[in-house]
C-alpha positions as CSV (number, residue, x, y, z in Angstrom):
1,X,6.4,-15.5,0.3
2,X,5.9,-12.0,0.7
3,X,2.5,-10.5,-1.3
4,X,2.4,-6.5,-1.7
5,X,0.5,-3.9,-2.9
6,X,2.4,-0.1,-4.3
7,X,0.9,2.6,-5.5
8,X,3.5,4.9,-5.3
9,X,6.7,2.8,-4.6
10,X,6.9,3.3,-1.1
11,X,5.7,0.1,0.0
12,X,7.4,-2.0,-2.8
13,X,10.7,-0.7,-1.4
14,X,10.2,-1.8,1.7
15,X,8.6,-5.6,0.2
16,X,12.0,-5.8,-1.7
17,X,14.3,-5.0,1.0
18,X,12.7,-6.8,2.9
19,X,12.3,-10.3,0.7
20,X,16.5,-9.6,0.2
21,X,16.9,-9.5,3.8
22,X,14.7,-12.7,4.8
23,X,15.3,-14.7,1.3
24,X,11.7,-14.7,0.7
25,X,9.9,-14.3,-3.0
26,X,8.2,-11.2,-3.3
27,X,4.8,-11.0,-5.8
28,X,2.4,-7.5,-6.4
29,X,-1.1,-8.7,-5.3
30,X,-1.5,-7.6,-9.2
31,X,0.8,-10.0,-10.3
32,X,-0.7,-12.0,-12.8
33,X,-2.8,-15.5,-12.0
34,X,-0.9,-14.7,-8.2
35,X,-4.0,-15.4,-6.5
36,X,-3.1,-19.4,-8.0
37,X,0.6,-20.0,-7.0
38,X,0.7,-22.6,-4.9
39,X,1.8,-22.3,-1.0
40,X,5.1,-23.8,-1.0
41,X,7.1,-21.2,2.1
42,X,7.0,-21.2,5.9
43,X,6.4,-18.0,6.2
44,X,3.5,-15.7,4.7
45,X,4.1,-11.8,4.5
46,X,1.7,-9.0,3.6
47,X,3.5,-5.7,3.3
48,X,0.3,-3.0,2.2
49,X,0.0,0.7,2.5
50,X,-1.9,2.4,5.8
51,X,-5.0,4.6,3.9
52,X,-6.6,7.1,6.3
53,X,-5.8,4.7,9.3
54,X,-6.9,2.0,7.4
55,X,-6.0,-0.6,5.1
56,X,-7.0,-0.6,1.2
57,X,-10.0,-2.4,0.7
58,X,-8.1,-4.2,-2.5
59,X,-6.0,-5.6,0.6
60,X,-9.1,-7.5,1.6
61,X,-10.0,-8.3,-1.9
62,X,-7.0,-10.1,-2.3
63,X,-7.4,-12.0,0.4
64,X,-10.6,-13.3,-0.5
65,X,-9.5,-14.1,-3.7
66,X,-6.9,-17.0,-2.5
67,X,-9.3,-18.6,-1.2
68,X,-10.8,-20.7,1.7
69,X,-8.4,-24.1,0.8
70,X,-5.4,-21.7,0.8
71,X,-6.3,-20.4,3.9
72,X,-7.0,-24.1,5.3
73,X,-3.7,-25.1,3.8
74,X,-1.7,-22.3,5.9
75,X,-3.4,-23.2,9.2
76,X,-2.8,-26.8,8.4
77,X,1.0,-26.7,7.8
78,X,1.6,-24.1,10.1
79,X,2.5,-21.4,8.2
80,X,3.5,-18.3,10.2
81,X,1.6,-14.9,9.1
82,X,3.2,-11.0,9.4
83,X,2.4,-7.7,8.0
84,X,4.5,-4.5,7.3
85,X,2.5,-1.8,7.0
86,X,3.7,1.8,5.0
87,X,2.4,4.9,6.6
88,X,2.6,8.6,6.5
89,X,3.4,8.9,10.1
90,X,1.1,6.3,11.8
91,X,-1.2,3.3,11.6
92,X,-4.2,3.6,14.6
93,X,-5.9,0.4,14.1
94,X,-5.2,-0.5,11.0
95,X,-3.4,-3.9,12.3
96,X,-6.8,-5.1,13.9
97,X,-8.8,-4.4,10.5
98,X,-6.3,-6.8,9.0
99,X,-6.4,-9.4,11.8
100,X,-10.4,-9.5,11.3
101,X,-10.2,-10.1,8.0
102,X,-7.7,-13.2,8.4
103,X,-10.0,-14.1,11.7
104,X,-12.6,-15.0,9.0
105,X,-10.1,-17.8,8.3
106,X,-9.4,-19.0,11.8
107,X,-5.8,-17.5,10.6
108,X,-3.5,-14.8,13.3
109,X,-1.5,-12.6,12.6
110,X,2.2,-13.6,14.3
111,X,3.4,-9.9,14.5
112,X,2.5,-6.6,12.9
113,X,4.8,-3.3,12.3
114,X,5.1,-0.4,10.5
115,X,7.8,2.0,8.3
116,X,6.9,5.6,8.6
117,X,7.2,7.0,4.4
118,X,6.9,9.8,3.3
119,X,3.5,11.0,3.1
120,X,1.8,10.5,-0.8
121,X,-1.9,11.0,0.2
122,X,-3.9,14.1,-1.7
123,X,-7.7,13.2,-1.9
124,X,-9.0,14.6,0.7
125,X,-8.9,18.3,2.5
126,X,-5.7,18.6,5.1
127,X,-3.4,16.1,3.4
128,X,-0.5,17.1,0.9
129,X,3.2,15.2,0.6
130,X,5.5,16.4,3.2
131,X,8.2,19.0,2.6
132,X,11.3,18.0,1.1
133,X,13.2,18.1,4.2
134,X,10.6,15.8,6.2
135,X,10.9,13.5,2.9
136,X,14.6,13.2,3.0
137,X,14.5,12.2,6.8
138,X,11.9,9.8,6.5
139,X,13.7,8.0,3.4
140,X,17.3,7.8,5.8
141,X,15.6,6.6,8.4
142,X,13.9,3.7,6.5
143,X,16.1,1.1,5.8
144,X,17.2,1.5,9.7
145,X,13.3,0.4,10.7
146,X,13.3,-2.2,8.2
147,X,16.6,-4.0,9.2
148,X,15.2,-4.2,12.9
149,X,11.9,-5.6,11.4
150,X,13.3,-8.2,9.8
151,X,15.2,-9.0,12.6
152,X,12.1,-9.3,14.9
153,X,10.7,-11.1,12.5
154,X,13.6,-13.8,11.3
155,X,13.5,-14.3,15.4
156,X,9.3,-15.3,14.9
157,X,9.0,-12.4,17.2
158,X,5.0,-11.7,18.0
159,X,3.3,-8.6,18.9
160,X,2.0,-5.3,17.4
161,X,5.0,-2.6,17.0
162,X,3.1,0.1,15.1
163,X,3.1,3.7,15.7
164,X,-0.3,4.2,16.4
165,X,-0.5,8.1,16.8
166,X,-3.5,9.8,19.2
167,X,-6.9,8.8,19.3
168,X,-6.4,5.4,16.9
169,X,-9.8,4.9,17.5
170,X,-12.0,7.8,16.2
171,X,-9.3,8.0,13.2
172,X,-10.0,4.6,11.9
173,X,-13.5,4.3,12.8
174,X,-15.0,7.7,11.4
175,X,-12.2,9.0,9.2
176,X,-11.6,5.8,7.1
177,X,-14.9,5.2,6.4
178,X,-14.9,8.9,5.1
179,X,-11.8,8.0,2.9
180,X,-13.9,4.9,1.8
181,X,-17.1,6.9,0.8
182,X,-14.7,10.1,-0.8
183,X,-11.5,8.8,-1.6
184,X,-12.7,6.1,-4.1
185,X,-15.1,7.8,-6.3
186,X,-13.7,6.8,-9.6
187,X,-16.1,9.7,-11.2
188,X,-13.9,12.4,-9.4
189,X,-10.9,11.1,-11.7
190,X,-10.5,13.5,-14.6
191,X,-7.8,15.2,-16.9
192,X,-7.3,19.0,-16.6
193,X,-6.2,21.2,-19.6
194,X,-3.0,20.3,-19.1
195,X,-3.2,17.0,-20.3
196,X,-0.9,16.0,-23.6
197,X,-1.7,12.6,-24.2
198,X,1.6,11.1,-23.1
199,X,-0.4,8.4,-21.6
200,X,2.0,8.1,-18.8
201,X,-0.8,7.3,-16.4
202,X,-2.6,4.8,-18.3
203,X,0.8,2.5,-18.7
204,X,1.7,3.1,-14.9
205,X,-1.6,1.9,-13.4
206,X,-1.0,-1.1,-11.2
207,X,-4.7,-2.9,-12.4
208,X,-5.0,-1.4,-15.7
209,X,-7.8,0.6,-14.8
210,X,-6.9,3.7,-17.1
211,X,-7.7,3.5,-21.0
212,X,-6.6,6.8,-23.7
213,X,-9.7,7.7,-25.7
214,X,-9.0,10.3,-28.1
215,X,-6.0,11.4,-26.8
216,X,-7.2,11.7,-23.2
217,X,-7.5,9.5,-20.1
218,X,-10.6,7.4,-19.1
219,X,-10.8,5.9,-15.5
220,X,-12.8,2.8,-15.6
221,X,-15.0,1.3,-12.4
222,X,-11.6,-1.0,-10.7
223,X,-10.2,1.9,-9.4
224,X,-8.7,1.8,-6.3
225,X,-7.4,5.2,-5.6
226,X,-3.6,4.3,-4.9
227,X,-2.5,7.9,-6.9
228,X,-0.1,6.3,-8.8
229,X,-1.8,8.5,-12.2
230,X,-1.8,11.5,-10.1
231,X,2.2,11.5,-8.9
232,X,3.3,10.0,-12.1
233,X,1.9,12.7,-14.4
234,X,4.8,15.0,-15.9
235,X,2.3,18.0,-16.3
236,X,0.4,17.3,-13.1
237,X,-3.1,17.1,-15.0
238,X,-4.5,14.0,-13.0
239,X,-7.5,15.0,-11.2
240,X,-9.6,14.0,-8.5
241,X,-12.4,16.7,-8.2
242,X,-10.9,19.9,-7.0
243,X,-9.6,18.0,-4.1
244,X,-6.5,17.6,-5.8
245,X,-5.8,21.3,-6.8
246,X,-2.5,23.2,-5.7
247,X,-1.1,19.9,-3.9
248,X,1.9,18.1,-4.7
249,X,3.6,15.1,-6.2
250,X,5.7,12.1,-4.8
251,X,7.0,8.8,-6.2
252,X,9.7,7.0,-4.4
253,X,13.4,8.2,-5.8
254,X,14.0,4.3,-6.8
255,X,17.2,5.5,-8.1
256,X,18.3,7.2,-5.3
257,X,17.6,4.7,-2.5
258,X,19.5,1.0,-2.8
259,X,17.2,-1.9,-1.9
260,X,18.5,-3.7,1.3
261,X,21.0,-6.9,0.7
């Protein structure tokens, strides 16, 4: 079983080829009644975006949310247990935020890597999508890093093979706790001028967190700042603050890109 979590499609790519290449099922943590399908596999995958060197706190949510007998269950029958982690360029220490929150559990982590994707992160000052050349190169170079993933792991091999970038430290333990403080304020979410109605971003948002009130968007209190409202928007009128002003847009060219066999 493979369990993943998109905003933007990067990391959904990357859960599909992946599930292709291993045979494994593949479920959005947002899946409907998810949370309650049984543990049937051998093998447990969580394939989640990197956040400001962190890991979305929905992530950990969802974790909670199978539940201590599920957990039990997996340590019981031996269930192995490996992440794939998206990122713009690198990961610090997001792998040991994840393995803390499955230590509550008594459950490791067999092996951890990354996919560098092309960056999608706007909310806060400094970061913008890359340039369309660094884009391109990132998206060819993909499907290379995923094949030898799933060839470490279809050999059970264990380890952490991240690109953790300099100081991994001081960027996940003062700069994601910045992201979490900023980056999530669900008041900051707005419509500009721009805004038609289409209601694009309301029918694209992964929890249903968006509702159309008299023509215009309302965020509600679940969101969890994955930008998929922002880089969906055809007359870029998504808002968060001013944070957001003058930056650009990115969704992954599904069309464009064939999913691993």
């Amino acid at each position: 079983m493979i369990y993943y979590f998109s905003g933007t499609g990067n990391t959904r790519y990357v859960a599909m080829c992946l599930a292709n290449v291993l045979d494994e099922r593949v479920v959005s943590i947002f899946d409907k009644g998810v949370s309650d399908v049984p543990m049937t596999d051998d093998q447990i995958g969580f394939v989640v975006p990197v956040y400001s060197w962190g890991v979305s706190p929905v992530v950990e949510g969802f974790i909670k949310s199978l539940g201590k007998e599920f957990w039990r269950n997996v340590r019981k029958d031996g269930v192995r247990v490996w992440c794939v982690m998206t990122c713009g360029d690198e990961v610090a220490l997001a792998p040991e935020m994840l393995e803390s929150w499955l230590a509550r559990y008594d459950v490791c982590l067999e092996s951890v890597w990354s996919v560098i994707m092309p960056n999608n992160y706007v909310l806060l000052p400094g970061f913008d999508v890359d340039p369309a050349d660094v884009e391109a190169r990132k998206l060819v170079e993909a499907p290379l890093r995923i094949k030898e993933i799933a060839a470490g792991i279809s050999g059970k091999k264990r380890g952490i093979y991240v690109t953790r970038g300099s100081m991994p430290r001081l960027k996940t333990r003062l700069v994601y706790p910045v992201f979490k403080k900023w980056g999530i304020i669900r008041s900051l979410w707005h419509s500009t001028d721009a805004c038609v109605g289409c209601g694009r971003c309301a029918s694209v948002c992964p929890c249903g967190n968006i509702s159309m009130k008299e023509g215009r968007p309302v965020w509600g209190d679940d969101c969890m700042s994955c930008l998929r409202c922002y880089h969906s928007c055809p007359e870029r009128a998504v808002a968060y603050g001013s944070f957001t002003r003058g930056k650009g847009q990115y969704l992954f060219p599904e069309r464009d890109i064939p999913v691993l066999k």
